[in-house]
N, C-alpha and C positions, 0 to 999 in steps of 0.2 A: 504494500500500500504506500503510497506517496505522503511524504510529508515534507516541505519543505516551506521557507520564508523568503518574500524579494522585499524590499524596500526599493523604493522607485521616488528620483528626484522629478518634481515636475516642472518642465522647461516652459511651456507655451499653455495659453488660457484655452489655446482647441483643442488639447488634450482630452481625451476622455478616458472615466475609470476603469471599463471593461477592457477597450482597446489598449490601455496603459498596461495593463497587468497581463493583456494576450500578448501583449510584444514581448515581454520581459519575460513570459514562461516558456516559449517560442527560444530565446533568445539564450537559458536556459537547457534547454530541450526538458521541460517539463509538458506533460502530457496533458489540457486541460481544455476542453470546449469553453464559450463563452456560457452556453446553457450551464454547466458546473462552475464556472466561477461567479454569476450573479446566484445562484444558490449557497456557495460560500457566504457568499457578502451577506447573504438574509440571515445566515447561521449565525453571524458577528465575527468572520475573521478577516476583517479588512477592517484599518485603522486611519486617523489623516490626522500629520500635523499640520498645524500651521501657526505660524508666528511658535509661540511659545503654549499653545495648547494641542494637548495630542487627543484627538474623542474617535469612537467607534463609530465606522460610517457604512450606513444600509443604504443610502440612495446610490445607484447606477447611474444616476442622469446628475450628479454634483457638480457644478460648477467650477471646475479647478482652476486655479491658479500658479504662475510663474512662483516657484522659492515652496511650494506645496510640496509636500513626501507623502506617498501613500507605505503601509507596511499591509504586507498581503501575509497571514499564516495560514499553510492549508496543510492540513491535518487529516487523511482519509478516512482513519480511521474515529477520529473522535465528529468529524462531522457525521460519521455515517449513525451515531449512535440515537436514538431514539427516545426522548424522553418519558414516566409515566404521568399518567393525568392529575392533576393534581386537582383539588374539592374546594373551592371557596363559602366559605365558611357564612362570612357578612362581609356583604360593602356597604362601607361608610362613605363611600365617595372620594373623602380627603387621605384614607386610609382603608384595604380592606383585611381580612385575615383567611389565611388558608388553613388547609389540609397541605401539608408538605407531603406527598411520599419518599419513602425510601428510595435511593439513589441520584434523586433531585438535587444537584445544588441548589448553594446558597446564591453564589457571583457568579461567575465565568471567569475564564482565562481570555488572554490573547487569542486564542486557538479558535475561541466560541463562547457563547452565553446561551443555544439555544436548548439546553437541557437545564434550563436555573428555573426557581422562581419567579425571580423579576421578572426575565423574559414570558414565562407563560401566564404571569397577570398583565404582562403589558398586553398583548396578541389576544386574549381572551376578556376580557374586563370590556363591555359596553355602557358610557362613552369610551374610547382607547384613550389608556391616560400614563402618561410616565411612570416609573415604579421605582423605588428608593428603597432600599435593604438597610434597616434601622439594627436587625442583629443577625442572628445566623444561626441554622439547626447545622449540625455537623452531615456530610453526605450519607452518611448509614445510618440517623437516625431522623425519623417522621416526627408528624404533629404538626401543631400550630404556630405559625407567625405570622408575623404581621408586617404588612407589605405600604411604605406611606408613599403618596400620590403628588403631595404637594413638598416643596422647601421648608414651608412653615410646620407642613407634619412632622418630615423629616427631619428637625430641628428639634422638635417638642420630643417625637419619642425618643431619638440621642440622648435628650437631659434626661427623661425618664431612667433609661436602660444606664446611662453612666452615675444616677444618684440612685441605683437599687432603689428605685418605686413602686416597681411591677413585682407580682407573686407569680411564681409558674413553679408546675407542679407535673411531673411526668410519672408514667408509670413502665415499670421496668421488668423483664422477667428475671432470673436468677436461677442458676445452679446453687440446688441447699437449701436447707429451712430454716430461716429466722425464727428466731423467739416466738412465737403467738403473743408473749408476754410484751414485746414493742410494735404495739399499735400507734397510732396519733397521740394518743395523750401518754406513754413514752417511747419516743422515738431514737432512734439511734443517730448520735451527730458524730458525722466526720470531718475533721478539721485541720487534714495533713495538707500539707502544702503540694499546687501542682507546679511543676517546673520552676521552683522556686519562688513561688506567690501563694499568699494567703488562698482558703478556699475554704467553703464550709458547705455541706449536703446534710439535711437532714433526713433520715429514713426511716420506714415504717411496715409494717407490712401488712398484705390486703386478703390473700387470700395464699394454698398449700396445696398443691397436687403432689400429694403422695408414692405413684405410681412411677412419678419420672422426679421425685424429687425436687421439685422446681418452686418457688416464691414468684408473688407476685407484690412487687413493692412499689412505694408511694413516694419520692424524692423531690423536697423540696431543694431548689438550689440559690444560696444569698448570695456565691459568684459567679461567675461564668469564664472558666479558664476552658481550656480546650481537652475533650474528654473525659471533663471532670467525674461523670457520675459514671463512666466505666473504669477509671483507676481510682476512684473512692471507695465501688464496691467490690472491687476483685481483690483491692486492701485487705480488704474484713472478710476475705475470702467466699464472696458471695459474687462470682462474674457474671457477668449479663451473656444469657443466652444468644449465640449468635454472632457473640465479637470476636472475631478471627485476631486482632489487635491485641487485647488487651485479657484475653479473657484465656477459656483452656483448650492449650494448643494441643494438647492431646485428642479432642471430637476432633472428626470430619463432617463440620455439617453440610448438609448437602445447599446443592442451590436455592431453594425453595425456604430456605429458614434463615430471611433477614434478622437483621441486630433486633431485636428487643426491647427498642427503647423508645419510647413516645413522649411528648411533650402535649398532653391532654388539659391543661387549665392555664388559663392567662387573665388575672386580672389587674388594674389600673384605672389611676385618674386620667380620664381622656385630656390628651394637654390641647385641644380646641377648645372642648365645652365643659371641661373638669368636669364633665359625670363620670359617676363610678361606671366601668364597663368590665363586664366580665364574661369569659368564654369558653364553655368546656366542648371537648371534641365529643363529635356522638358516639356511643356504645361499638358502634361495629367498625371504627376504626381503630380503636382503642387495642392495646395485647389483648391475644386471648391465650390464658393458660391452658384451658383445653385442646382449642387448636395444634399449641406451641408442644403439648405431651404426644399429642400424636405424629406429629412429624420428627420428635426426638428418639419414639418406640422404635420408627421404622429402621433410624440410625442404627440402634441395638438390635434390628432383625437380621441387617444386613453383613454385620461385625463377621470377619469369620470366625469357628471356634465356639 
């Protein structure tokens, strides 16, 4: 599969971008129809500086200018990949909140943005409105975020999300039995440091499938370092079902048994209208510990021996 990058200086305002980037892939001997490269550009791997601003460019028909650079990254492979669908939750207009699924990013690369969020609330959301990434689910893990539309949104929840004003609340499955004894009213707080920053998770547990040994726990989280709630509870020797990273490398799970870890509750002072807003994901998105025992049985059916 092809992957490669041109940066391209623009000499003359009769330039154009298609014909810009067939010369220089031509020129190259890169293999590439105009029909596949204005499909690139919609995917977002075409860039344009100009002056001292570099921004991702979807228009074919742009205007170029003398002292202009385009950067082309084409990528076969990652453009060829498919995003899944992702659930919107409410629009507020200024702001809406998703369903994230699993393997969705958060941003994009260079390469492309068209398997993110943002892009699939811009592309989907009627009126079509801009989209601004206020925080981030990690790519292996689902749930709710929230997607702001305007500058002024995008401004308000930054303060939000940077003065811990928001409550979110995920639920997670686990290898092992927690206590029955640490429900919500005592919960288990972990408070080791990740990559050498403060972090605190609080944890609980919801429910016990016996059969595959599994937890279904409650994880409030007061920071947001990166992977926090899969090396907080694989700490306390409780990893989350599913995490090939961080969790036991000894399973093989199979394809079909994503990470285990959902972000199901969000609440906040809306920074437009200061109502309190608050949003739980519906039931059948949610883990299901039953599902999650049956696809781990089959692991052990399969085992040799």
């Amino acid at each position: 599969m092809q992957k490669f990058e041109l940066h391209i200086d623009i000499e003359s305002s009769q330039s154009t971008v298609v014909a810009e980037i067939s010369k220089h892939c031509q020129v190259n001997q890169y293999s590439l129809s105009n029909a596949q490269i204005k499909q690139a550009i919609t995917k977002g791997a075409l860039w344009l500086s100009r002056g001292k601003s570099t921004l991702r460019l979807r228009k074919v028909k742009k205007q170029l200018a003398p002292l202009d650079k385009l950067h082309f990254y084409f990528d076969e492979k990652v453009l060829a990949q498919t995003p899944d669908k992702a659930v919107l939750i409410q629009d507020l207009h200024d702001y809406s909140i998703w369903y994230k699924p699993y393997g969705m990013l958060s941003q994009g690369s260079k390469w492309s943005d068209h398997c993110t969020i943002a892009r699939w609330a811009e592309t989907q959301l009627t009126p079509q409105r801009p989209a601004f990434i206020v925080h981030r689910l990690d790519r292996a893990a689902s749930g709710l975020i929230i997607i702001a539309h305007s500058k002024k949104a995008a401004q308000g929840f930054s303060r939000i999300f940077e003065q811990h004003q928001l409550d979110k609340y995920y639920q997670v499955i686990v290898h092992g039995q927690l206590n029955s004894e640490n429900d919500s009213s005592n919960p288990i707080i972990i408070e080791s440091d990740i990559d050498d920053k403060s972090a605190k998770s609080i944890v609980s547990i919801l429910d016990y499938h016996p059969e595959s040994n599994t937890s279904l726990l409650q994880v409030k989280i007061e920071t947001g370092r990166k992977h926090q709630i899969r090396k907080h509870v694989a700490s306390i020797n409780y990893p989350v079902v599913g995490d090939r990273l961080h969790g036991n490398q000894s399973i093989n799970y199979p394809d079909n048994l994503n990470l285990q870890l959902c972000a199901v509750s969000l609440a906040f002072g809306c920074p437009l209208s200061n109502e309190h807003k608050n949003f739980d994901l519906p039931d059948e998105l949610k883990p299901s510990i039953s599902l999650t025992a049956k696809k781990l049985a089959l692991i052990n059916k399969n085992e040799p021996g």
